[in-house]
Steps between C-alpha positions, in 0.01 A plus 500: 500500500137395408379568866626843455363539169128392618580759852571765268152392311293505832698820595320675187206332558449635854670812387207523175221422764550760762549742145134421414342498835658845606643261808829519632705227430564366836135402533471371171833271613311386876183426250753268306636335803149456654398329217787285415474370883131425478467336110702227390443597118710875599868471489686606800662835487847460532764743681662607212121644337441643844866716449424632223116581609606649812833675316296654259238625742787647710605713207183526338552875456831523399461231277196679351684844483766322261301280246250883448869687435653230291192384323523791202180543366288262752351621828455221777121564477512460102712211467343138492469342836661224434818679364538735810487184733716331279686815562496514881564147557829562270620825619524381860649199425772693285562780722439328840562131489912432436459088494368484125741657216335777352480344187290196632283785644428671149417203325262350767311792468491524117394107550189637716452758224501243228245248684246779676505849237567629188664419206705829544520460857807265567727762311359786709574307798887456420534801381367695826686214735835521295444903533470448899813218472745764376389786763484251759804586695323832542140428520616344851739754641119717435251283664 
C-alpha cells in the first residue's frame, strides 16, 4: 500500500500545482511526466497518480460544486489551498474510485492534512469526507 500512499501524495501535489498556477491539471500532470522521463532525480508518475489526476479533472466541477455546499462556513476560494486539494484528491477517490474502502480513503486524506496544513485541518478534512461518505449513494445517482 506504500506505492499508493506516495500516488495519492503526487496526486495532491500535481493537483496543489495546477491550484497555484491557475493551470488545468492535465498539463500540470504532462509537465510531471515530461520531467520524470527527462531527470533521473524525478520519480516516475505512476498509473494509479495519473487516475486520480485525470479522475479528478474529469469531475472537476462536480467535485467543486460539492466540497462549496458541504463545506459550512468555507467557500472554495477562502479555504486554504492545500485543504481544498486535499479535498479534491479525496472526494474523487471516495465518490468515484470503488477499489479502496472508503475508510482507507478518509484517513489518507486526513494523513495529507496532517503532513501539508493546519493543525485544525485534518479534522475538517474527515469531517467534510465522512459528510460526502454517508450521501454517497446519492451524490452519484446526481453527477
Amino acid at each position: 500500500m506504500a506505492a499508493r500512499n506516495k500516488a495519492r501524495k503526487r496526486a495532491f501535489q500535481i493537483l496543489f500545482e495546477a491550484d497555484q498556477r491557475g493551470t488545468a491539471v492535465p498539463t500540470v500532470l504532462a509537465d510531471w511526466i515530461r520531467h520524470s522521463r527527462s531527470d533521473d532525480r524525478q520519480p516516475p508518475v505512476n498509473e494509479y497518480t495519473m487516475q486520480l489526476t485525470e479522475g479528478y479533472a474529469d469531475h472537476a466541477d462536480r467535485i467543486d460544486e460539492l466540497i462549496a455546499t458541504y463545506a459550512v462556513g468555507w467557500s472554495l476560494d477562502r479555504m486554504p489551498v492545500v485543504d481544498r486539494n486535499i479535498l479534491r484528491l479525496g472526494a474523487y477517490e471516495l465518490i468515484w474510485e470503488d477499489e479502496t474502502p472508503d475508510a482507507v480513503v478518509i484517513d489518507e486524506a486526513v494523513q495529507l492534512a496532517k503532513e501539508f496544513s493546519t493543525d485544525d485541518s485534518p479534522a475538517f478534512v474527515n469531517g467534510l469526507l465522512g459528510r460526502l461518505k454517508e450521501l454517497k449513494p446519492s451524490l452519484r445517482r446526481e453527477g
